[in-house]
C-alpha positions as CSV (number, residue, x, y, z in Angstrom):
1,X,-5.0,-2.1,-22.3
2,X,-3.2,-0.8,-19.3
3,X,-1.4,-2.5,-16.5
4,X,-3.2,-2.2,-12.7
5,X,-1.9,-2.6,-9.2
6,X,-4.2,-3.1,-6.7
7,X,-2.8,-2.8,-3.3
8,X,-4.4,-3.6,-0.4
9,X,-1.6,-2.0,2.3
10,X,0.2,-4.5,5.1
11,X,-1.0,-3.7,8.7
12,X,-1.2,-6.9,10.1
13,X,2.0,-8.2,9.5
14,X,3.6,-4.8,11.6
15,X,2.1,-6.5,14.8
16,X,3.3,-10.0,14.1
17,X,0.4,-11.6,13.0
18,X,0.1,-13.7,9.8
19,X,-2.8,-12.9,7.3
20,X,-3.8,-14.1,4.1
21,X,-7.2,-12.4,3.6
22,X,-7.2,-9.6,0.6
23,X,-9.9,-7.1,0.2
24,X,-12.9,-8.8,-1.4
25,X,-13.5,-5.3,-3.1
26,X,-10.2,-5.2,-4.9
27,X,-11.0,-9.1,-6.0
28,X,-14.4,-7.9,-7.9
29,X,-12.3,-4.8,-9.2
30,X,-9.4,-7.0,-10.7
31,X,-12.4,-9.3,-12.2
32,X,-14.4,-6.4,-14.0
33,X,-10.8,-4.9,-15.1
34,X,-9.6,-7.6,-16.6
35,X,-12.7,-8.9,-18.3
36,X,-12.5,-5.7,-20.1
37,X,-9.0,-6.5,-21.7
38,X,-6.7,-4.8,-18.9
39,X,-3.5,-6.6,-17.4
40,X,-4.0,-6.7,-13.4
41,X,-2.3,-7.7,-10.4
42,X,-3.6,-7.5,-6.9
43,X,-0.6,-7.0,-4.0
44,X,-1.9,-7.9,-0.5
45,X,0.9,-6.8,1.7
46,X,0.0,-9.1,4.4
47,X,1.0,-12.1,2.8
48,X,4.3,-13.0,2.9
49,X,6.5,-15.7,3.1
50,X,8.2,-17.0,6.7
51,X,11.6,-15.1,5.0
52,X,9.8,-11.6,5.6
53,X,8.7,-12.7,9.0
54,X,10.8,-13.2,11.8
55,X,14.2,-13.3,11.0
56,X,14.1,-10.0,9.6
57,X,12.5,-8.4,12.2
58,X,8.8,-7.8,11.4
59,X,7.6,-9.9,14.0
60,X,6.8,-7.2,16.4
61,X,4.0,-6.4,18.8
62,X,1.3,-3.9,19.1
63,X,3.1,-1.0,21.3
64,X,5.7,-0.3,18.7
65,X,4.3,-1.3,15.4
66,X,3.6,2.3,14.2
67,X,7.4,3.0,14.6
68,X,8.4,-0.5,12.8
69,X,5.4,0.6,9.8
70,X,7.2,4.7,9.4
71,X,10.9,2.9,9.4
72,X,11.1,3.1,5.6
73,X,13.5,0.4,5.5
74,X,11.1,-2.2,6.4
75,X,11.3,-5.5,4.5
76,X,7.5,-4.6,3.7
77,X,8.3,-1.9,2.2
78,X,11.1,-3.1,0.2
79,X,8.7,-5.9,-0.9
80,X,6.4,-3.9,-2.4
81,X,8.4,-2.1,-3.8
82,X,9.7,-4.6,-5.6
83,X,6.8,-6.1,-7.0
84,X,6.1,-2.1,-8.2
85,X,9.4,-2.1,-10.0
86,X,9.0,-5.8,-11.6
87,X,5.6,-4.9,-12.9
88,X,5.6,-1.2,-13.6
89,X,2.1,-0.3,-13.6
90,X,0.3,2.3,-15.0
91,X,-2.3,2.8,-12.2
92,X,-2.3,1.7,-8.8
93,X,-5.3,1.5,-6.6
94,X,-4.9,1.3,-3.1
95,X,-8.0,0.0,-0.7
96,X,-8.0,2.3,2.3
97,X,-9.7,0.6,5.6
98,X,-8.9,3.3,8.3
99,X,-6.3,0.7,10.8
100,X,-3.9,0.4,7.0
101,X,-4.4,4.4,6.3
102,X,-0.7,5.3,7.3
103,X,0.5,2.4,5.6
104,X,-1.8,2.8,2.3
105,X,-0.2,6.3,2.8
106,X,3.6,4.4,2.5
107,X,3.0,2.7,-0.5
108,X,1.7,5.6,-2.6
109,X,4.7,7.4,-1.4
110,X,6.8,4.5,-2.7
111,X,4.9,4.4,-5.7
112,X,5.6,8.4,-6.3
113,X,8.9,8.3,-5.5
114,X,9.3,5.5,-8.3
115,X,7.5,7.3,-11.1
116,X,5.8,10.4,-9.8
117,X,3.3,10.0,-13.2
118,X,1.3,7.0,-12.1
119,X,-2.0,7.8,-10.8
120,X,-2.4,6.4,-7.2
121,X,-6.6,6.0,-7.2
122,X,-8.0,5.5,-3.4
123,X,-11.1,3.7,-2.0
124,X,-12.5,2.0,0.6
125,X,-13.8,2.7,3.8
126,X,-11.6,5.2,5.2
127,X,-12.1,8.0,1.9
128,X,-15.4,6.8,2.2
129,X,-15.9,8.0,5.8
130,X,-13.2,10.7,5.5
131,X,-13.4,12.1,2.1
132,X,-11.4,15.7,2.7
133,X,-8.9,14.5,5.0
134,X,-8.0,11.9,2.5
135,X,-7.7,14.2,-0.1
136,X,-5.8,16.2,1.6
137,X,-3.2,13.5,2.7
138,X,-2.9,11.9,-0.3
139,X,-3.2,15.2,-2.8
140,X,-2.6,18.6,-1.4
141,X,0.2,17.9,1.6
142,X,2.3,14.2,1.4
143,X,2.0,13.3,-2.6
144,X,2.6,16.8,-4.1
145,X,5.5,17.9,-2.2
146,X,7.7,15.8,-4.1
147,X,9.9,13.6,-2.9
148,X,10.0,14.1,0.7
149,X,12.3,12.1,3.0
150,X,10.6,12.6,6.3
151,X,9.8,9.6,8.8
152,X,6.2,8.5,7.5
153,X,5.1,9.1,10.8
154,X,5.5,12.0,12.8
């Protein structure tokens, strides 16, 4: 039996906006995973309480929320990586639609910079449509080069 995080990345909540939808996808995987005996949790990083919202800043609008999603000190950020530490996985999946990609890209940085030995599995729509640049993102450049402390975005 193994412990699964399925993440579906925050984007919404970078531009102020309150969501509690979660990737249908990720619901069916969670179902067929855990029928078959495995422990799993899904993370939707769009829902939070009114604590993560506001008051510490992440009520934001549109022009600057890529700068607000690479500050890597984001109360998003430090949520999930909370709930990471608190249920120490041994997989995480991340659902990829291509508006969350930088953020999807975030949290598997989090994730390797917590335990570089869980596998970070991707799907979704964006490695669907971009299959080589995802690989390359996730694989060959950002994941493998350790723990890098550059801004998230560039």
């Amino acid at each position: 039996m193994a412990k699964i995080l399925l993440v579906d990345p925050p984007w919404y909540i970078f531009q102020g906006i309150k969501s509690s939808s979660v990737v249908v996808g990720i619901v069916y995987i969670a179902t067929v995973l855990r029928e078959n005996g495995h422990d799993c949790l899904v993370y939707n990083g769009d829902f939070t309480t009114d604590t993560l919202k506001g008051e510490e800043g992440l009520s934001i609008n549109c022009e600057n929320y890529l700068d607000n999603m690479a500050y890597e000190r984001s109360p998003a950020w430090g949520d999930f990586d909370g709930v990471l530490r608190e249920y120490n996985p041994d997989y995480v999946g991340i659902s990829i639609h291509t508006p969350k990609y930088r953020s999807a890209v975030q949290i598997a940085k989090i994730v390797k910079n917590y335990n570089s030995g869980i596998p970070v599995l991707v799907g979704g729509l964006h490695p669907t449509i971009d299959p080589i640049e995802t690989l390359k993102e996730f694989f060959l450049t950002r994941l493998l080069s350790g723990r890098e402390k550059k801004p998230l975005l560039n």
